[in-house]
SEMAR-54987 format. One record per residue: x, y, z of N, C-alpha, C, O in turn; residue in one letter; residue number from 1. Coordinates in Angstrom, 1 decimal, decimal comma. Example, Ala and Ser with C-alpha at 12.3 -4.5 7.8 and 13.67 -1.06 7.14 Angstrom:
n.X  n.Y  n.Z  ca.X  ca.Y  ca.Z  c.X  c.Y  c.Z  o.X  o.Y  o.Z  residu  num
13,2  -5,7  7,8  12,3  -4,5  7,8  13,2  -3,3  7,8  14,2  -3,3  8,5  A  1 $
12,8  -2,2  7,1  13,7  -1,1  7,1  12,9  0,0  7,9  13,4  1,1  8,0  S  2 $
END
This chain:
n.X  n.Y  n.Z  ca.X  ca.Y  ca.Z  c.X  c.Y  c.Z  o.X  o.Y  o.Z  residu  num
-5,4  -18,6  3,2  -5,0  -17,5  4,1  -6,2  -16,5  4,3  -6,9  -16,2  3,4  X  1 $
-6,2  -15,9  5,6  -7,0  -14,7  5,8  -6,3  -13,5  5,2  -5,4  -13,1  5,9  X  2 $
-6,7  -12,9  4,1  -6,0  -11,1  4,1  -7,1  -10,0  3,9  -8,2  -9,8  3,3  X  3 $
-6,5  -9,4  4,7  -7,2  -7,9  5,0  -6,5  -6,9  3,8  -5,4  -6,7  3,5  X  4 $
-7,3  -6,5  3,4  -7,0  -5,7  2,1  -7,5  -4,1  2,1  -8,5  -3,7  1,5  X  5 $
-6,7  -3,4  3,0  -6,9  -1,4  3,0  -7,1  -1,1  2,1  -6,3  -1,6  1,3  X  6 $
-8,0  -0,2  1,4  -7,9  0,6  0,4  -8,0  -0,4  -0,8  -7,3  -0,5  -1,8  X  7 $
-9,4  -1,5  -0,3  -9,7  -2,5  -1,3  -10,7  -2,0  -2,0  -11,0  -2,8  -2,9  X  8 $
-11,3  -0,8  -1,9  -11,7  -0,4  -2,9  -11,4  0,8  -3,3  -12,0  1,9  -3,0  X  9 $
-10,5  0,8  -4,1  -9,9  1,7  -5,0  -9,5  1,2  -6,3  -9,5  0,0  -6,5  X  10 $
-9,1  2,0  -7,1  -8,6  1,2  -8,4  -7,9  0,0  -8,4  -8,3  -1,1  -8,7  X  11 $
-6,6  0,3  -7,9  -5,5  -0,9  -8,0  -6,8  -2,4  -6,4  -7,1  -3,6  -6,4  X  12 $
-7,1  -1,2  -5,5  -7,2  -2,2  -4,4  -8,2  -3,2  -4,9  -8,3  -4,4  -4,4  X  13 $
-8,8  -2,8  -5,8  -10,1  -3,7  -6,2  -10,0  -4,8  -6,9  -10,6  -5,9  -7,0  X  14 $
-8,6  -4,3  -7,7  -8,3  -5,4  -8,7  -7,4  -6,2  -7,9  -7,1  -7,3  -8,3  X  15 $
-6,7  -5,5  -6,5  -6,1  -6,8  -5,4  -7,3  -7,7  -4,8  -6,8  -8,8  -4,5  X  16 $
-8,3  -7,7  -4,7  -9,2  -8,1  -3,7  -10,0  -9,4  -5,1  -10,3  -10,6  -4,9  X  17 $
-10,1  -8,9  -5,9  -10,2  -10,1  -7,1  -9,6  -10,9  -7,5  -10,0  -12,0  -7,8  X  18 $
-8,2  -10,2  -7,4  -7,4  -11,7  -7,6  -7,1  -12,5  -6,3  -7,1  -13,8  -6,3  X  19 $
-6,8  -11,9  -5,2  -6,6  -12,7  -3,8  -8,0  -13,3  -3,7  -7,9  -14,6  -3,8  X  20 $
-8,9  -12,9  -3,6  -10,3  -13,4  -3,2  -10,1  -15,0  -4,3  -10,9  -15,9  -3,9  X  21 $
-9,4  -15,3  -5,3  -10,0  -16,5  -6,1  -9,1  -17,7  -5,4  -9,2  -18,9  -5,6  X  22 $
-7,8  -17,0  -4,3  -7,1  -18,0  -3,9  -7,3  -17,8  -2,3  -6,9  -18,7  -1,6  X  23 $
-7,7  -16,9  -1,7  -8,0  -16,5  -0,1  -9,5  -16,0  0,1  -10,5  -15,7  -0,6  X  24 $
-9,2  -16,1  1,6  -10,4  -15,4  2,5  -9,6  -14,0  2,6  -8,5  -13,9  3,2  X  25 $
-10,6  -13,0  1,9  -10,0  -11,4  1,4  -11,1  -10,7  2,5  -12,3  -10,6  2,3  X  26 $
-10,6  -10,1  3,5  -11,5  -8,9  4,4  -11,7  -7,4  3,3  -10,7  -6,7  3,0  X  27 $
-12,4  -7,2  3,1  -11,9  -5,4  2,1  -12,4  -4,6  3,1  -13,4  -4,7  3,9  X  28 $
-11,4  -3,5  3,0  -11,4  -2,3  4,2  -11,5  -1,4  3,2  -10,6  -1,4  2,3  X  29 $
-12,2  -0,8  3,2  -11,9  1,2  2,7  -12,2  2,5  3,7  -12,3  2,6  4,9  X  30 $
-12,3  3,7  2,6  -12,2  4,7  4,0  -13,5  4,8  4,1  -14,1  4,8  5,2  X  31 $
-13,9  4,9  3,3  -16,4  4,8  3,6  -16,8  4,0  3,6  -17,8  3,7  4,2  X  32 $
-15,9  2,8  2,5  -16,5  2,0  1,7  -15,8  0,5  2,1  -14,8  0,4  2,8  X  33 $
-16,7  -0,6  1,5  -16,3  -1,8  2,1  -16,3  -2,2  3,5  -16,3  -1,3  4,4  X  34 $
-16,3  -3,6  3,9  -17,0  -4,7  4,9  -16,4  -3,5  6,0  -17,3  -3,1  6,9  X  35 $
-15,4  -3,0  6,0  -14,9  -2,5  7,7  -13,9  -1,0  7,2  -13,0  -1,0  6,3  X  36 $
-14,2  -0,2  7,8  -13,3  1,5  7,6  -12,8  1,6  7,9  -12,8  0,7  8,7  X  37 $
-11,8  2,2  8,2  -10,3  2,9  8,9  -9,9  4,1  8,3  -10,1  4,2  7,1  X  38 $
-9,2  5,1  9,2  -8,7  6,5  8,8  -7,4  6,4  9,2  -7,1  6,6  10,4  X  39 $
-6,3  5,9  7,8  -4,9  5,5  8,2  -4,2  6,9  8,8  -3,0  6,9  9,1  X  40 $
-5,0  8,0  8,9  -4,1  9,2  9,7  -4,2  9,0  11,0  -3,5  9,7  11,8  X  41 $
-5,2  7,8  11,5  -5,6  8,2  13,2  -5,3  6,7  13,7  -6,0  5,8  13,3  X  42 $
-4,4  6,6  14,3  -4,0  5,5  14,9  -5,3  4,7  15,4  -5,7  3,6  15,1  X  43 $
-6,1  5,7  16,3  -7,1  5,0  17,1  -7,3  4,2  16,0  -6,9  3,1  16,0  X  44 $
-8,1  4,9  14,9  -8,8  4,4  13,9  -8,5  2,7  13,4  -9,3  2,0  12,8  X  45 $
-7,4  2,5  13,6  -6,3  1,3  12,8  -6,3  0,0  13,8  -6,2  -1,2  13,6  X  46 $
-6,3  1,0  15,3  -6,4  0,1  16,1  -8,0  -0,8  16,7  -8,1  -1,8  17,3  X  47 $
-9,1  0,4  16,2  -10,2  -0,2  16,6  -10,3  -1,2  15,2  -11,0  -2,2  15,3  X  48 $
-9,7  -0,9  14,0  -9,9  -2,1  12,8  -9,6  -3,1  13,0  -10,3  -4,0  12,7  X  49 $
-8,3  -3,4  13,8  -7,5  -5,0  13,9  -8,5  -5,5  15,0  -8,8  -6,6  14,7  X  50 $
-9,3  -5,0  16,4  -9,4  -5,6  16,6  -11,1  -5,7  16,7  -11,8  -6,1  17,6  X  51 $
-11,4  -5,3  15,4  -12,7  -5,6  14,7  -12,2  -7,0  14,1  -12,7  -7,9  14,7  X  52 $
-11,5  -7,2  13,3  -11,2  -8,0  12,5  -10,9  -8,7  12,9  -11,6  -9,7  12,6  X  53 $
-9,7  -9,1  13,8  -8,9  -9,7  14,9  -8,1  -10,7  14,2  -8,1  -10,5  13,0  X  54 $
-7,6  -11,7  14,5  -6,2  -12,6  13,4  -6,4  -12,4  12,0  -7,6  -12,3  11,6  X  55 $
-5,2  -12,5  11,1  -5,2  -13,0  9,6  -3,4  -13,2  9,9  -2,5  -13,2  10,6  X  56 $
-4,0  -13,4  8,4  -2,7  -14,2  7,8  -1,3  -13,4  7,2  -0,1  -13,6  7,4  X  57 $
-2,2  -12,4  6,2  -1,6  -11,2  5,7  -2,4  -9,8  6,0  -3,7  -9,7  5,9  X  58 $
-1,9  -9,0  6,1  -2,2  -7,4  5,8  -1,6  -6,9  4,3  -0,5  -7,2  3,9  X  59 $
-2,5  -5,9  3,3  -1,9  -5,5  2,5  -2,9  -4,2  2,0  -4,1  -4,0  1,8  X  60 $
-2,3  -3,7  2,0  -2,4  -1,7  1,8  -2,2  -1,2  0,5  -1,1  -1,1  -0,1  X  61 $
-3,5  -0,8  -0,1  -3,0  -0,3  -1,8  -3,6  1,6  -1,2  -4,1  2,4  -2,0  X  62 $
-3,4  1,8  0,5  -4,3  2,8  0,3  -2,9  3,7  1,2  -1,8  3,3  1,6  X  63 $
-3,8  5,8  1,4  -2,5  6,3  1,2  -2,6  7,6  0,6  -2,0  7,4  -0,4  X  64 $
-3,1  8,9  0,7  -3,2  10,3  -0,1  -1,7  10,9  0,3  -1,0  10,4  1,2  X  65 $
-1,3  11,6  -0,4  -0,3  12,5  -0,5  -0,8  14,0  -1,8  -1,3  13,9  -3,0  X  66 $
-0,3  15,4  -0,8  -0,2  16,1  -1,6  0,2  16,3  -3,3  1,2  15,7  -3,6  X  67 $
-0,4  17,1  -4,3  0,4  17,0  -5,4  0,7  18,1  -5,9  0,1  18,3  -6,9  X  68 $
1,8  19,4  -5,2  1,6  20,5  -6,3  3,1  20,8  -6,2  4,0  20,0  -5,8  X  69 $
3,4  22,2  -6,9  4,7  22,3  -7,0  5,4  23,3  -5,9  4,8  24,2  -5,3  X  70 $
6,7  23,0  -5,7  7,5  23,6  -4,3  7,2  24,5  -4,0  7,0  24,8  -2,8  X  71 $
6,9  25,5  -5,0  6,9  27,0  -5,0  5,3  26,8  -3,7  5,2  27,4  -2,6  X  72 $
4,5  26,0  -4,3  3,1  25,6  -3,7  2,8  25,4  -2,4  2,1  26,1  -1,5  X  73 $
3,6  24,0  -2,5  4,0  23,6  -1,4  3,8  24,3  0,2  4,4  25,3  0,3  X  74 $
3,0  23,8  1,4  2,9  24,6  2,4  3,7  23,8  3,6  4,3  22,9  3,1  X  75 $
3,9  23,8  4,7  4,6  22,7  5,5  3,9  22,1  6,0  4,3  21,1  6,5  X  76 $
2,4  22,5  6,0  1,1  21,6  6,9  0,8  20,5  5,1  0,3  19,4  5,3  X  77 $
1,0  20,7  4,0  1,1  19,6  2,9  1,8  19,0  2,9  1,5  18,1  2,2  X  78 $
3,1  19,0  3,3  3,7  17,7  3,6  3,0  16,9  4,5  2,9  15,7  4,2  X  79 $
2,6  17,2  5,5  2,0  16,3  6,9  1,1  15,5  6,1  1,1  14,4  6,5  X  80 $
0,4  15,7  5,4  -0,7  15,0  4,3  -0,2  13,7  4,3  -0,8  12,7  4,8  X  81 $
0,7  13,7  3,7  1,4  12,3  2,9  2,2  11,7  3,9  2,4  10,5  4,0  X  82 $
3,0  12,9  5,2  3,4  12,2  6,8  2,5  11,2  7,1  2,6  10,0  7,3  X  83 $
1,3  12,0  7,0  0,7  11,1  8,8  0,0  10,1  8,1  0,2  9,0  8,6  X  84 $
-1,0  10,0  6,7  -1,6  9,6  6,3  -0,8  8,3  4,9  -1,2  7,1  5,1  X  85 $
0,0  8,4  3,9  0,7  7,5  3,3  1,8  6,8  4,2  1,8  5,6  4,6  X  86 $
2,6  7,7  4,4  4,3  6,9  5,3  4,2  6,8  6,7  5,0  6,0  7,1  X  87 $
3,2  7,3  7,7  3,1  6,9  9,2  1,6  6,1  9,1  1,3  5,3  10,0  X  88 $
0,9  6,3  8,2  -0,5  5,5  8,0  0,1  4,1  8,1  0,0  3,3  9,0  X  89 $
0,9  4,0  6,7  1,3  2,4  6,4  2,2  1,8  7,6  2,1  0,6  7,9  X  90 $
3,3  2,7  8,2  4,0  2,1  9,0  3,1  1,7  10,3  3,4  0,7  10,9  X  91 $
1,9  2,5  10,9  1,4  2,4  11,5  0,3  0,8  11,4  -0,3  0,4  12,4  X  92 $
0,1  0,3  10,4  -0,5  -0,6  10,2  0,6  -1,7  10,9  0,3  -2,6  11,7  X  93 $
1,9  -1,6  10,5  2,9  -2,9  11,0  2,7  -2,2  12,5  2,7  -3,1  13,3  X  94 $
2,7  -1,3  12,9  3,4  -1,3  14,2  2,3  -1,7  15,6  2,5  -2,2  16,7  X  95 $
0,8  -1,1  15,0  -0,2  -1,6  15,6  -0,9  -3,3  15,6  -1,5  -3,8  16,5  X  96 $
-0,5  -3,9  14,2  -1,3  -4,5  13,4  -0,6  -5,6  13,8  -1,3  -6,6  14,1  X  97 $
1,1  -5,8  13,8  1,8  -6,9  13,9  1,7  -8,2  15,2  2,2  -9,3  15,3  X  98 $
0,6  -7,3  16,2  0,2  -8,7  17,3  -0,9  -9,5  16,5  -1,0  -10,7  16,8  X  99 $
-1,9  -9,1  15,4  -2,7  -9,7  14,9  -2,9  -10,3  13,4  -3,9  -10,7  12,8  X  100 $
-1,3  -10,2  13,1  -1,0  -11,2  12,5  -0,1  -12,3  12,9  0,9  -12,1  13,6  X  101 $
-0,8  -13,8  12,2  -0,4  -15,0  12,7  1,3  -15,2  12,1  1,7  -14,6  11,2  X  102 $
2,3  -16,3  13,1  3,4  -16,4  12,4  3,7  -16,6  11,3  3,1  -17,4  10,6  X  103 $
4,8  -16,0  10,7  4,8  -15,9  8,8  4,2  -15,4  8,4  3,9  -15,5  7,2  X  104 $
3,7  -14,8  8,9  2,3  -13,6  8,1  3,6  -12,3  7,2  4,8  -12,2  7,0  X  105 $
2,1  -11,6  6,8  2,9  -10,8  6,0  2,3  -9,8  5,7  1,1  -9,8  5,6  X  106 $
3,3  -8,3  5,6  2,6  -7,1  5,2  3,3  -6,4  4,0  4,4  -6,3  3,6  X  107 $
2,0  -6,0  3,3  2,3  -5,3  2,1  2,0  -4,1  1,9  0,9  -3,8  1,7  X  108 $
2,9  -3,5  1,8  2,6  -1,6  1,7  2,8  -0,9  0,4  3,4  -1,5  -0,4  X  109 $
2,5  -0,1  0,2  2,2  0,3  -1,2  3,1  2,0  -1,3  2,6  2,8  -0,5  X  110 $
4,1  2,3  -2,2  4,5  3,3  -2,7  4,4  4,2  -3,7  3,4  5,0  -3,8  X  111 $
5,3  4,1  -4,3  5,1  4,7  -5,8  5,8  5,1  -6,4  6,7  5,8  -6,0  X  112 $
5,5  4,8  -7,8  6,6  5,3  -8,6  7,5  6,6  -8,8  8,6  6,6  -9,3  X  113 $
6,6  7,6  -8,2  7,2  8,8  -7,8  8,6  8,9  -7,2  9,4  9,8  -7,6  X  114 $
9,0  7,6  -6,0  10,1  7,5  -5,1  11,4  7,7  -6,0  12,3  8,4  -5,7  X  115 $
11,2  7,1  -6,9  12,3  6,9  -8,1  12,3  7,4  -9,6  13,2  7,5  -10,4  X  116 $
10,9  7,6  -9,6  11,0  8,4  -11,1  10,1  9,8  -10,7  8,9  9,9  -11,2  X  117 $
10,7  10,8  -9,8  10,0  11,9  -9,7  9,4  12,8  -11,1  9,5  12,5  -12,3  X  118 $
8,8  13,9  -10,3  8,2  14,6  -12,0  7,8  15,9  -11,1  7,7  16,1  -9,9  X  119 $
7,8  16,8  -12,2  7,5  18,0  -11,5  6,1  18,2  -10,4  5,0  17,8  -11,0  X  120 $
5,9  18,7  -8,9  4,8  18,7  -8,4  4,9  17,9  -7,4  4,4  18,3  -6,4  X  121 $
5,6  16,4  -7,7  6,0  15,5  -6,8  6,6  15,0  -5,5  6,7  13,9  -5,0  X  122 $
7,2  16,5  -4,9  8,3  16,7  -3,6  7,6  16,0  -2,7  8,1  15,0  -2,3  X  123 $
6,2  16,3  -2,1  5,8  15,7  -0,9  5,2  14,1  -1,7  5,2  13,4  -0,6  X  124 $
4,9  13,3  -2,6  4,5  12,2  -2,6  5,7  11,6  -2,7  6,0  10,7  -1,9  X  125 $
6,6  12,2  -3,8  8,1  11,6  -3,6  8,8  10,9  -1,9  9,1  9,8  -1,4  X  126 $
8,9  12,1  -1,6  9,3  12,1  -0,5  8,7  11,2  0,7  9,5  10,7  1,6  X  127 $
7,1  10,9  0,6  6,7  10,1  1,6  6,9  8,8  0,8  7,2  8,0  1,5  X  128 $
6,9  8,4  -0,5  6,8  7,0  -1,4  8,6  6,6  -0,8  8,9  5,5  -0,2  X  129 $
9,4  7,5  -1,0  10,7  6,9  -0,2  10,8  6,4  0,8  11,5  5,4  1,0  X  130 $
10,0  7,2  1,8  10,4  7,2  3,4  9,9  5,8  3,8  10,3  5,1  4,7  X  131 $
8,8  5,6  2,8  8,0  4,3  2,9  8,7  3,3  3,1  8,7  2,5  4,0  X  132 $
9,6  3,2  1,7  10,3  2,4  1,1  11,8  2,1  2,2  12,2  0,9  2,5  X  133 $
12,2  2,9  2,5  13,2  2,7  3,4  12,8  2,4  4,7  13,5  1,4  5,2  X  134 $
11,8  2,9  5,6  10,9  2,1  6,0  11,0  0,4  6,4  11,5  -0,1  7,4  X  135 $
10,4  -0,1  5,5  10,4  -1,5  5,1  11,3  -2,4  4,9  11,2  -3,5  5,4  X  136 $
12,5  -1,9  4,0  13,6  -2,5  4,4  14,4  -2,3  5,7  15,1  -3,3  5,8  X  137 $
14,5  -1,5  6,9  14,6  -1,6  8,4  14,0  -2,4  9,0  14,4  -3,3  9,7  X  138 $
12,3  -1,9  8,5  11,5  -2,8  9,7  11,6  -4,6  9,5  11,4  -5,4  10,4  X  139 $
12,0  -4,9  8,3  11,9  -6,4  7,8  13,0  -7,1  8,8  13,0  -8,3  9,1  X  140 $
14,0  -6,1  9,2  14,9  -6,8  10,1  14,5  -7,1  11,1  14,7  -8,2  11,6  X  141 $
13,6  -6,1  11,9  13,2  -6,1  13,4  12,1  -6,9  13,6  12,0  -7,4  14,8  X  142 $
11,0  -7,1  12,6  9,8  -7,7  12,7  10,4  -9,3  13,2  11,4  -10,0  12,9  X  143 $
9,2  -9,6  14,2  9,8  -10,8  14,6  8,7  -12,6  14,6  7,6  -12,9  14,1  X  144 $
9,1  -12,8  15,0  8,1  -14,3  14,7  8,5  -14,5  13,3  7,6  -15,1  12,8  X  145 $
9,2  -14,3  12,6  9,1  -14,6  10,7  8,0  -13,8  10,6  7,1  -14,6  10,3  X  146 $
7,4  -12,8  10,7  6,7  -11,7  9,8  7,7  -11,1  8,9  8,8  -10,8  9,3  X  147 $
7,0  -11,0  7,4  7,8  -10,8  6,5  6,6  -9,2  6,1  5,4  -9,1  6,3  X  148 $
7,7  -8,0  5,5  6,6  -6,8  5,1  7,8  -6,6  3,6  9,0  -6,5  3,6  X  149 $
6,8  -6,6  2,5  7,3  -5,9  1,5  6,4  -4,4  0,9  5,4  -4,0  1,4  X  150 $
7,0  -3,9  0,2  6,0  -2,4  -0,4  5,9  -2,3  -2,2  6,9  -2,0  -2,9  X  151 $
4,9  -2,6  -2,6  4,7  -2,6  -4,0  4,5  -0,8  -4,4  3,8  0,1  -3,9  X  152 $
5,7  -0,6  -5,7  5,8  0,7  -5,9  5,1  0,6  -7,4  5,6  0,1  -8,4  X  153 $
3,8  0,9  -7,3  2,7  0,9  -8,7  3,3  2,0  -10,0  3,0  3,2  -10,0  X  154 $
3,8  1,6  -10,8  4,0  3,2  -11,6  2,2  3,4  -11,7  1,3  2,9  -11,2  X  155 $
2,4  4,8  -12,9  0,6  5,0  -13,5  0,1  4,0  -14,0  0,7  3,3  -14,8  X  156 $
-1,1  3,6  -13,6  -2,1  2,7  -13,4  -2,9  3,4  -15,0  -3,0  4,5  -15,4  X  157 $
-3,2  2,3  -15,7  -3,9  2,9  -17,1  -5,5  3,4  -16,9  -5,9  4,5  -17,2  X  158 $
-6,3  2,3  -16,3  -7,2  3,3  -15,7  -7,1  4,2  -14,8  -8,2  4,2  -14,3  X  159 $
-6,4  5,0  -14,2  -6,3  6,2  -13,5  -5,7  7,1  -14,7  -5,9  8,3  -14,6  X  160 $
-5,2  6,6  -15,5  -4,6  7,4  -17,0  -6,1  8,1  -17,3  -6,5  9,2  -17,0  X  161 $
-7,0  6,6  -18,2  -7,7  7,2  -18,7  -8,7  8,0  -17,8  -9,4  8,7  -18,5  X  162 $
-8,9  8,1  -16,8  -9,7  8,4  -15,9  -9,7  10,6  -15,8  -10,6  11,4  -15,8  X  163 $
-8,2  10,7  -15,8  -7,7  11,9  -15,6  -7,4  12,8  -17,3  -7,0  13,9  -17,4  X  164 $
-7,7  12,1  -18,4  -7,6  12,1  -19,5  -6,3  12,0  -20,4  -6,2  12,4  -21,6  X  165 $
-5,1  11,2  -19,5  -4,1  11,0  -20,1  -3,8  10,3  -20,5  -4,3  9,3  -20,0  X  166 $
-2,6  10,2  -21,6  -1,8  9,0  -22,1  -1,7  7,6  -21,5  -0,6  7,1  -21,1  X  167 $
-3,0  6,8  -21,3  -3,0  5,4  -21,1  -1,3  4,7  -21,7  -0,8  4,1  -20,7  X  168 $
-0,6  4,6  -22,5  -0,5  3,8  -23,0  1,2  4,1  -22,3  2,2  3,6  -22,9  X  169 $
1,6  4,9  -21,1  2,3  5,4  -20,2  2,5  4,3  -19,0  3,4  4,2  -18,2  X  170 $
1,3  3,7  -19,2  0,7  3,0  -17,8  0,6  1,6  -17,4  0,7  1,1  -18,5  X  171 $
0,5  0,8  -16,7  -0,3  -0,8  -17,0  -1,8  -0,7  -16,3  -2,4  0,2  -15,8  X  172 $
-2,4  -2,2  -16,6  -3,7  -2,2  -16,3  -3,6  -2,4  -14,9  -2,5  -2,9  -14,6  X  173 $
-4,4  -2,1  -13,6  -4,4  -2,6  -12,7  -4,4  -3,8  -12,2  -3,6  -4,1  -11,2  X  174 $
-5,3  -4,8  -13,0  -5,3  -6,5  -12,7  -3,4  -7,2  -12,9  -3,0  -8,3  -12,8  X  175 $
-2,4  -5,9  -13,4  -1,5  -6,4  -14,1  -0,8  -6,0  -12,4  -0,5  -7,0  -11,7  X  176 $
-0,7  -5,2  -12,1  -0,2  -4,6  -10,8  -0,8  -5,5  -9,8  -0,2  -6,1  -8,9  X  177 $
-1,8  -5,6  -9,8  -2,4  -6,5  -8,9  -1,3  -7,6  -8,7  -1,0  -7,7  -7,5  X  178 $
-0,8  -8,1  -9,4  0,2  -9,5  -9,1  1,1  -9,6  -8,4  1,3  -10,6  -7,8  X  179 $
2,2  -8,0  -8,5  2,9  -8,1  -7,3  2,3  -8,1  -6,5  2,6  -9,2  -6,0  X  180 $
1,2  -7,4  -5,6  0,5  -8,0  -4,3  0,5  -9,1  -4,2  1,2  -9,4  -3,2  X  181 $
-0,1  -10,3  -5,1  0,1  -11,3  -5,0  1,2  -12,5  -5,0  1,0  -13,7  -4,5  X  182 $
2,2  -12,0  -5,4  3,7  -12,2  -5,1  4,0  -12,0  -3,8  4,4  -12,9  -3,2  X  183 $
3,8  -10,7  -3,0  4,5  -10,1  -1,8  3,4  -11,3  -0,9  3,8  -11,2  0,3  X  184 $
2,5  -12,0  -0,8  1,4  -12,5  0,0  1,7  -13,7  0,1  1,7  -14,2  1,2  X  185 $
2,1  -14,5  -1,1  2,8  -15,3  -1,5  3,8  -16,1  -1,3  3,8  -17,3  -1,1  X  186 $
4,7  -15,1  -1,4  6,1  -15,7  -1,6  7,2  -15,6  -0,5  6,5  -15,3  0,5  X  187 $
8,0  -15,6  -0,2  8,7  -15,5  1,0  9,8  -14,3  1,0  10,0  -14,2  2,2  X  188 $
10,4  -13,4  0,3  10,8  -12,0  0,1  10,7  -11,4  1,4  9,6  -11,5  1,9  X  189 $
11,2  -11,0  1,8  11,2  -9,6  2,8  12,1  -8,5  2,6  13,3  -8,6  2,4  X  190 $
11,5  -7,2  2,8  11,8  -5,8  3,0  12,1  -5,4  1,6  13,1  -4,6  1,6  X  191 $
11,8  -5,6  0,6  11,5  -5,7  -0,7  11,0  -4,5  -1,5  9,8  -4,4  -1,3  X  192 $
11,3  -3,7  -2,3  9,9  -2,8  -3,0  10,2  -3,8  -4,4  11,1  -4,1  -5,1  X  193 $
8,9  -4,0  -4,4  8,2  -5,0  -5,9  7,9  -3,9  -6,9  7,0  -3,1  -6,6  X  194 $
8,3  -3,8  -8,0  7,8  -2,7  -9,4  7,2  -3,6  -9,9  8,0  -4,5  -10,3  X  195 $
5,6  -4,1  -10,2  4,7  -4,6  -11,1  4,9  -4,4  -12,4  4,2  -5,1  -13,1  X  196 $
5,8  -3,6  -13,3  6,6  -3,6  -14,2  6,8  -4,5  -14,9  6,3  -4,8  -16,0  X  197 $
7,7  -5,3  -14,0  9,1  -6,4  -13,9  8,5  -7,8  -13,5  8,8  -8,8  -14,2  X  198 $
7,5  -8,0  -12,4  6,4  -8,9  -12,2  5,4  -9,1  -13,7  5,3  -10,2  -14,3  X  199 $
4,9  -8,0  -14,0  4,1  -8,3  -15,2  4,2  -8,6  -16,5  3,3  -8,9  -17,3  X  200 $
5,9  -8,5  -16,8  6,8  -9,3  -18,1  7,6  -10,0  -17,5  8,6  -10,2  -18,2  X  201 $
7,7  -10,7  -16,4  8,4  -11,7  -15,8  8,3  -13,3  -16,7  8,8  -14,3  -16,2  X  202 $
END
């Protein structure tokens, strides 16, 4: 299969683009970096990508900012952060993206563990990691041709642990997360959120 991989170079994305790359033809997109760019807040942007790239097989998205501070913080132009750019970024990838993928194709969008195990600070990532998620299970109905979209919800990533100087051992490895991607590309599931968790002691 052809997959296009957003936000393939980033922690988790990089360790998607390694393991798909040993069984596919892997496009890597980032926001500076990697074969082709895109700025998932600007439609244009998303739309001059697909048809840079033009057919594949799958789409899959490990990419996505959302604000992180606490309510009191919180401004109403920081929620729009994690609006336009995580939860209308990713939806916008299916809604632009879905003529240029082939039938049975498949999209994979990325959440987070935030949606379900919030923490203090969390209201606007929370908030867009849900919208995502609910999202996906809708759109899986409406998508047509057999396009299938699932959304992988990553808890903390152990290198992003140690990176920020915390408790690694809170977290999994990325190459471990990596697999639900590889599941959702895979396998036949639709409108789905995958916890790499449950995948990686499966």
């Amino acid at each position: 299969m052809r997959v296009i991989v957003i936000g393939g170079t980033g922690t988790i994305g990089t360790a998607v683009v390694k393991l798909l790359s040993t069984r596919h033809d892997v496009v890597t997109v980032g926001h500076t970096r990697g074969t082709f760019h895109v700025d998932l807040a600007a439609p244009d942007s998303i739309t001059s990508l697909f048809k840079a790239v033009g057919t594949c097989d799958a789409v899959v998205s490990t990419a996505g900012i959302a604000k992180f501070a606490s309510l009191d913080d919180l401004t109403y132009d920081d929620y729009f952060i994690g609006l336009k750019n995580k939860l209308m970024g990713q939806a916008n990838l299916i809604r632009i993206g879905k003529p240029f993928v082939t039938n049975h194709g498949s999209f994979t969008l990325t959440s987070g563990v935030l949606s379900q195990e919030p923490m203090k600070g969390s209201c606007a990532i929370s908030m867009a990691n849900a919208g995502l998620e609910g999202f996906v299970r809708a759109a899986a109905i409406d998508l047509p041709r057999g396009l299938r979209v699932n959304v992988v919800s990553p808890p903390w990533v152990t290198e992003t642990l140690i990176a920020r100087g915390m408790d690694p051992s809170i977290g999994i490895p990325a190459d471990q997360v990596a697999q639900a991607y590889l599941a959702s590309v895979e396998g036949t599931m639709t409108g789905q959120t995958l916890d790499p968790r449950q995948i990686a002691t499966a």
